[in-house]
N, C-alpha and C positions, 0 to 999 in steps of 0.2 A: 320649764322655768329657766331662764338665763340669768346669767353673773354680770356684774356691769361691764366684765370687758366681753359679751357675748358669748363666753364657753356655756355649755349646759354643765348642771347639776350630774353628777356621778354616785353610783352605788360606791362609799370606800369599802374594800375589803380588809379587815385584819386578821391575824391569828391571835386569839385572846392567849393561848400559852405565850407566845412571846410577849406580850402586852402585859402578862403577871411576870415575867421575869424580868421586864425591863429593857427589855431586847428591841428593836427595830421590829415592828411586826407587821408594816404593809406589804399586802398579797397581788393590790392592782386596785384597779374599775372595772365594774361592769355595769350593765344595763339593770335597769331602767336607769336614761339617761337623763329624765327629769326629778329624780330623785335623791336628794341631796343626804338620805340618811348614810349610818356606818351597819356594816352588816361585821358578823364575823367567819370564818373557812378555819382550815387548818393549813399549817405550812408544810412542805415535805420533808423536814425532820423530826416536826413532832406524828406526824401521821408514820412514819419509820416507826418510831418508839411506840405509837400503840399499836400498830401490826406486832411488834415483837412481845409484846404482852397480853394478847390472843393466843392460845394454843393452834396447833396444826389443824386442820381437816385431813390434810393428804396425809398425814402422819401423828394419827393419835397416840396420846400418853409420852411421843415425843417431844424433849425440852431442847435437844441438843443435835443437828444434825452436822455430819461431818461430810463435805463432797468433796471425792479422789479425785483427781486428773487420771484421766485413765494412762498418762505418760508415764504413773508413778504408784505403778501394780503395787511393787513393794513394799511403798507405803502403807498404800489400801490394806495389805494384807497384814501389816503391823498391827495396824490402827483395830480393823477389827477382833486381831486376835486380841489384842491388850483392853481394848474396851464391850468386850463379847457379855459379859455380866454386869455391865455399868447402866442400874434402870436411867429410863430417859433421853439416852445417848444409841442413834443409829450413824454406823457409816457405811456410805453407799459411793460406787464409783459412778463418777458423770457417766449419763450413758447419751450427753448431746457429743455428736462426733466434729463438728463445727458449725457455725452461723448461716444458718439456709438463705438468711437475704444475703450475700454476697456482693452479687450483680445488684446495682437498684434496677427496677422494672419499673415503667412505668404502670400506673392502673388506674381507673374514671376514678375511683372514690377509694378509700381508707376505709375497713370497714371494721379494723380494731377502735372501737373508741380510748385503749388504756391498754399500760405494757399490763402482760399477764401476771410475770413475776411481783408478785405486791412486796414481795419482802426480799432484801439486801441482804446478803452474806457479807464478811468480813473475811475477804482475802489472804490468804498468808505463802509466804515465799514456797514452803516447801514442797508446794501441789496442790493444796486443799482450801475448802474455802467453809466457815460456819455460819450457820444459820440459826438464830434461836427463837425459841417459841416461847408460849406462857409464862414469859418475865425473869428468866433466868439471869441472874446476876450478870454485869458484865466484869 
């Protein structure tokens, strides 16, 4: 189907969360390109917030995780002595030593379709960064 200046019809994409908050909520087009409906996706801030209101798989009964810089033992060892009995709350020192892709390499195809890390931590100066699970207040 064409528009009288010749473009084709486009899927709109929105994020209906930002469309109930009033927000700016288009995502793009995509195909079918004869089809002039609205569809809806989510954005990657609302898709944050419900990954962080999911509990862990990789760390059940976890609400709260804490990750050390391994630059900053002391911390590490603060942290876990002070929050050693605090249900909900694990802290573990990073055990990635640095960024394996470095070099870019080239290679035929991508064969990640998605970063693995689905969930964002909240960085903090001192070393550490947290991570939360099943809807923990912010």
């Amino acid at each position: 189907m064409l528009l009288d200046e010749g473009r084709r019809f486009r899927v709109i994409v929105m994020c209906a969360w930002c469309e109930q908050e009033g927000r700016p909520a288009g995502l793009g087009e995509r195909a079918p390109l004869d089809d002039q409906s609205k569809t809806h996706g989510i954005c990657r801030r609302h898709a944050i917030e419900l990954l962080n209101r999911l509990p862990s798989r990789s760390f059940p009964g976890v609400r709260l995780l804490l990750v050390v810089s391994p630059a900053q033992a002391a911390l590490y060892e603060f942290l876990a002595r002070e929050l050693a009995g605090v249900s909900g709350v694990r802290v573990m020192m990073e055990r990635r030593r640095s960024d394996r892709r470095i070099v870019p390499k080239s290679v035929p195809a991508e064969k990640r379709r998605a970063e693995r890390r689905v969930r964002e931590g909240q960085v903090f100066a001192p070393g550490y960064t947290v991570i939360r699970f099943g809807g923990s207040s912010r």
